[in-house]
C-alpha positions in Angstrom: 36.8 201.9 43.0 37.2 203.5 46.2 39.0 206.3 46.2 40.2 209.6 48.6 41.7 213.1 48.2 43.4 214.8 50.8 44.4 218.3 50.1 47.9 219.1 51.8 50.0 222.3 52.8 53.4 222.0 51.1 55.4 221.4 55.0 53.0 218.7 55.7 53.2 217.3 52.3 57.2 217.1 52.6 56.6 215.7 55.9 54.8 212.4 54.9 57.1 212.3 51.6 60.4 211.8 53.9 57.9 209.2 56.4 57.2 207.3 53.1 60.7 207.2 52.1 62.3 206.3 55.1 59.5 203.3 56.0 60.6 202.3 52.0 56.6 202.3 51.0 54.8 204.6 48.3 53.1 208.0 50.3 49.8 206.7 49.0 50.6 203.7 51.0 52.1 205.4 53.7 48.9 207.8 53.9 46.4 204.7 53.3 48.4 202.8 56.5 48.2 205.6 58.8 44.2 206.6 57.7 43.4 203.0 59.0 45.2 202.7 62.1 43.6 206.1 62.9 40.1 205.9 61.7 39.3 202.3 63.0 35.6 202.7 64.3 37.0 206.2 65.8 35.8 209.3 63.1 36.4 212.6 63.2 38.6 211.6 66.4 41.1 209.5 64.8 41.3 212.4 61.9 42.5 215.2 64.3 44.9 212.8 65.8 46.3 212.1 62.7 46.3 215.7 60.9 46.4 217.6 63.9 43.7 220.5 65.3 41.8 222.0 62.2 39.3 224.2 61.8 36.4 224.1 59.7 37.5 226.7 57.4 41.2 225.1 56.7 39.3 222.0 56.0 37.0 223.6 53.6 39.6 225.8 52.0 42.7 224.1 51.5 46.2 226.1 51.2 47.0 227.5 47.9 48.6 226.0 46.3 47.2 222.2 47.1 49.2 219.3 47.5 46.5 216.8 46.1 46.7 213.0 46.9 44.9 210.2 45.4 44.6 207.1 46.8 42.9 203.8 45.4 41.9 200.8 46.9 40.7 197.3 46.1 36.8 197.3 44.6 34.4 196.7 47.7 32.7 193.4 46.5 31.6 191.7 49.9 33.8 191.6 52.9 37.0 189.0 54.0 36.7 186.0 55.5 39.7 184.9 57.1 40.0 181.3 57.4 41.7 179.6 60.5 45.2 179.7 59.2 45.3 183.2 58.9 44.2 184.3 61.8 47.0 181.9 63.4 49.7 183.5 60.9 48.7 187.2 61.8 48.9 186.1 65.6 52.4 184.4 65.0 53.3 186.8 62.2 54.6 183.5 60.3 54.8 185.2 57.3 56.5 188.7 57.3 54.1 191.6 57.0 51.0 189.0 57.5 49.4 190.6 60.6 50.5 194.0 58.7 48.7 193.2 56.2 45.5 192.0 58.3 45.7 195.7 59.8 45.7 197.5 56.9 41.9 196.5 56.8 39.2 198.3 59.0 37.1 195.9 60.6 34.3 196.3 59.1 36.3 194.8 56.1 36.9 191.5 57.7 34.3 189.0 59.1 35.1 185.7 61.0 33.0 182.8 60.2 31.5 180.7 63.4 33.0 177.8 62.5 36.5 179.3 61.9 36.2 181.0 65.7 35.3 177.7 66.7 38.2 175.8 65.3 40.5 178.5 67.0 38.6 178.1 69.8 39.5 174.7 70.0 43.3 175.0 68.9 43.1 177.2 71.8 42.1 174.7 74.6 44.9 172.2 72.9 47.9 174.6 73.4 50.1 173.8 76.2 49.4 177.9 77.3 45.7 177.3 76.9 44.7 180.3 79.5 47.4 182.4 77.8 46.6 181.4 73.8 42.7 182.1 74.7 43.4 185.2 75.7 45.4 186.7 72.7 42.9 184.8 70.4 40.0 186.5 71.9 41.9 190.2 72.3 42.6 189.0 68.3 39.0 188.8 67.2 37.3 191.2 69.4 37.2 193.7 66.7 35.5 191.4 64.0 31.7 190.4 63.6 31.6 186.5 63.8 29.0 185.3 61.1 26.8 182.7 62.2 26.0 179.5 59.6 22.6 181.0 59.4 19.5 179.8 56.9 20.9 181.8 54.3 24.3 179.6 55.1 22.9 176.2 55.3 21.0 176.6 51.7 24.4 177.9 50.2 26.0 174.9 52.1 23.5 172.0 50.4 23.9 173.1 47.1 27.8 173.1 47.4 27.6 169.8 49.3 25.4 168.2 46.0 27.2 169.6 43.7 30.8 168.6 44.9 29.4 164.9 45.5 28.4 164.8 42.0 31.3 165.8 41.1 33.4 163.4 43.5 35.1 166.4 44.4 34.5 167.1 48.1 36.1 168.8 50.4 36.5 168.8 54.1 33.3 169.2 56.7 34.4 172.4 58.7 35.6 173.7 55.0 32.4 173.1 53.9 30.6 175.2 56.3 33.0 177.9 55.6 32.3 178.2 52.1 29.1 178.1 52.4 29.3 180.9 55.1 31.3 182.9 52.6 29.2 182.2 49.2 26.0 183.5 51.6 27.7 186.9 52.1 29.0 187.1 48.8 32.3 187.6 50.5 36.4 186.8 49.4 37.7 183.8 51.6 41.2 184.6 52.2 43.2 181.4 53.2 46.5 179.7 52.7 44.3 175.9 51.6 43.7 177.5 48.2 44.0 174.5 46.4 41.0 172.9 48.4 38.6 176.0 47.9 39.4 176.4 44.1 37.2 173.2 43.9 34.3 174.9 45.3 32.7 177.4 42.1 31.9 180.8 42.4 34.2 181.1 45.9 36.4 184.0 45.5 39.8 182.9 46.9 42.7 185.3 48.5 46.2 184.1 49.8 47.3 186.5 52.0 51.2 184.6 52.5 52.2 185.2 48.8 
């Protein structure tokens, strides 16, 4: 479980209570929102920006007496995947919150499968705004690692192709190669198509629009 403590001084404490309120979140969310926009890839830099200039002493003895915070996230068991339909939801913000709720992850969190990027990649040429759309989809997955369908990939992807033939169970092609992308880096496929992937054993399944 992952967890942080932030010692507080009792102004800045009653600072980020009346934030929290007034954004109607908890302050551990509040707190847990804020750390991640500011410490994306950019550490200690993103910390000062976010506390404000401290020195090494206030850091390393706290005012008396502390404000403690606790904050608890999600068990780190492998990273995201996002499938296709996410990544157009947290473009369009279909669902409310959706591309809040992509953001609330660092990205090293979140991986992109090739074959996803290549499906939005093709989506992409298709739009009527195709120089437009290609844009904002590449300025959307700069930040991610794109996970090639490696060795590792193609074993996980014919044992899942056997196994759901024998079952008379398959599932889509380009699915296919996704799950087997995921199951190779023992990563969580979050996707709206749940009731495809719930065929395909051992994939852990998110669905980010509920």
């Amino acid at each position: 479980m992952a967890q942080l403590t932030v010692y507080l001084d009792e102004k800045t404490r009653r600072r980020i209570e009346r934030a929290a309120r007034e954004g109607d979140v908890s302050v551990s969310q509040w707190v847990k929102d804020k750390l991640t926009q500011a410490l994306e890839r950019d550490w200690p830099a993103g910390y000062f920006d976010l506390f404000g200039s401290l020195k090494d002493s206030d850091l390393a003895r706290p005012a008396q007496p502390p404000c403690r915070l606790t904050l608890r996230g999600r068990p780190r068991d492998g990273p995201y995947f996002l499938d296709a339909n996410i990544c157009i939801y947290a473009l369009k913000d279909t669902f409310r919150g959706m591309a809040d709720r992509v953001r609330r992850h660092t990205p090293a969190e979140i991986k992109i499968a090739a074959i996803v990027r290549a499906e939005l990649q093709f989506g992409a040429r298709k739009s009527a705004s195709s120089a437009r759309t290609r844009e904002l989809l590449e300025r959307f997955l700069s930040p991610y690692e794109v996970v090639p369908f490696d060795s590792t990939a193609t074993d996980a992807y014919a044992d899942l192709r056997f196994n759901l033939e024998q079952k008379g169970t398959p599932i889509g092609p380009n699915d296919m190669i996704l799950a087997a992308t995921v199951l190779a880096s023992d990563g969580c496929l979050v996707t709206h198509n749940t009731q495809e992937f719930r065929r395909v054993k051992r994939l852990r399944i998110e669905d980010w629009t509920q």
